[in-house]
Phi, psi and omega in degrees: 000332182262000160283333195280326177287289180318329185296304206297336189257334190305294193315313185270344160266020187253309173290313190281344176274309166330286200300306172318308202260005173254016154269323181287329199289351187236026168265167155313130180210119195237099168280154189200117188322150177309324197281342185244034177279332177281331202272339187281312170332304183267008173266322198280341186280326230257287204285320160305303171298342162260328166233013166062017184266102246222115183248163156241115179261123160262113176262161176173164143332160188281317185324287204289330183297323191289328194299334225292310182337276203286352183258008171067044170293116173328011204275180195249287178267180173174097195251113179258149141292012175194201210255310192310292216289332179275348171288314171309320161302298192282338130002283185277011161096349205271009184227146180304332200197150191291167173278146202242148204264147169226324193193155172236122207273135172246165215239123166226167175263132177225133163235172115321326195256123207262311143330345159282155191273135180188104204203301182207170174354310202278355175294351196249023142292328158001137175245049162249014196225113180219018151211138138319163140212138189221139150275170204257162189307311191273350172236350154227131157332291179308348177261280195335301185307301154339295203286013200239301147326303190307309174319302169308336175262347186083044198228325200306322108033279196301316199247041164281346179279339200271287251270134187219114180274121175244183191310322223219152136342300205289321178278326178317301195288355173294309199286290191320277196324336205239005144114337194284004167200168174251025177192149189240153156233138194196176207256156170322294186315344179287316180281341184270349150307111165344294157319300214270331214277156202083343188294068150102228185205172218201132182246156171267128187287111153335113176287338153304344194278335200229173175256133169344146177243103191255071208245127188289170184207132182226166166259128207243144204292359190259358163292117163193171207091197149308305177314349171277319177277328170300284210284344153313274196317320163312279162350293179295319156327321204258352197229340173285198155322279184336308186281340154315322116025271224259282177328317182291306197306336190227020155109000183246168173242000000 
């Protein structure tokens, strides 16, 4: 009898380990560029509450999300800061569909120090400003974007000892916050995050300075199942009103 109870306990745990990982095996799974890790955050709460659909946002570079893409990291979506790294991908087959514009992201300047003079670029020659943070170039739109005002202005030059490169949208603003440079350059949607707003003061980057950031969004061939009708339905969700929204509310058009 008491083997049969112990079969029986086996049995159901087994099943319920069974049950655990074809729930996990369906969730949504959404990369996402560094610069829309807070707005991407509040379109999945947003997006559950209307369809009961549950995500996992894997933040990174758009670069390194692509490389991950293509080296066959499982995801479902795949929300770039820009056009390139998801064109590349459907290049290589790797998308259901070429890529679609959802938002256009803007380049701002972040200090902490509420007291420094920071009204436009040429201020961060200053020596109250004596690190930089860029995201890096060859792997987020938004470090690209950086180096191309900075260009346009003649300044990149002045302020290359200052520049301290971080991997992501997401480590520039890590280095500021926690003190290791005193000015960030990072996309708007980041200062207009709730968590963030008040945190020093943030100037807007000439939108003339730069080429649009024009940032894509694709469904990826490794989507299948259900993970494919979750990410159809996301998709769609990301281009209606509601997300829309959302989106404005944090800085994009």
């Amino acid at each position: 009898m008491a083997s049969i109870k112990i079969k029986i306990l086996l049995l159901a745990a087994c099943l319920l380990l069974s049950l655990s990982g074809q729930a996990q095996a369906q969730k949504l799974r959404i990369a996402v560029a560094a610069n829309a890790q807070f707005v991407a955050k509040k379109l999945s709460e947003e997006f559950k509450k209307q369809t009961g659909i549950d995500a996992d946002l894997i933040v990174g570079s758009s670069g390194k999300l692509t490389t991950q893409i293509e080296q066959g990291a499982p995801f479902d979506v795949f929300l770039s800061a820009d056009m390139k790294y998801p064109q590349e991908l459907a290049d290589k087959t790797l998308t259901l569909e070429q890529p679609r514009i959802y938002a256009y992201g803007q380049l701002v300047v972040w200090t902490l120090n509420k007291n420094a003079k920071l009204t436009r670029l040429a201020d961060l020659t200053q020596p109250v400003f004596h690190k930089i943070a860029v995201a890096n170039p060859t792997l987020a739109p938004y470090g690209e974007a950086t180096m191309q005002a900075l260009g346009k202005l003649k300044l990149a030059d002045q302020l290359k000892d200052k520049i301290v490169y971080g991997e992501s949208i997401a480590q520039v603003n890590q280095y500021l916050l926690s003190g290791a440079t005193e000015v960030a350059f990072t996309a708007k949607s980041i200062v207009l995050d709730p968590d963030q707003q008040g945190k020093g003061k943030w100037v807007a980057v000439d939108e003339k300075l730069y080429q649009p950031i024009a940032q894509g969004v694709v469904i990826l061939k490794s989507a299948s199942g259900k993970n494919l009708e979750d990410a159809q339905k996301f998709y769609t969700f990301l281009f209606g009103p509601k997300a829309k929204k959302i989106l404005k509310a944090y800085g994009y058009k």
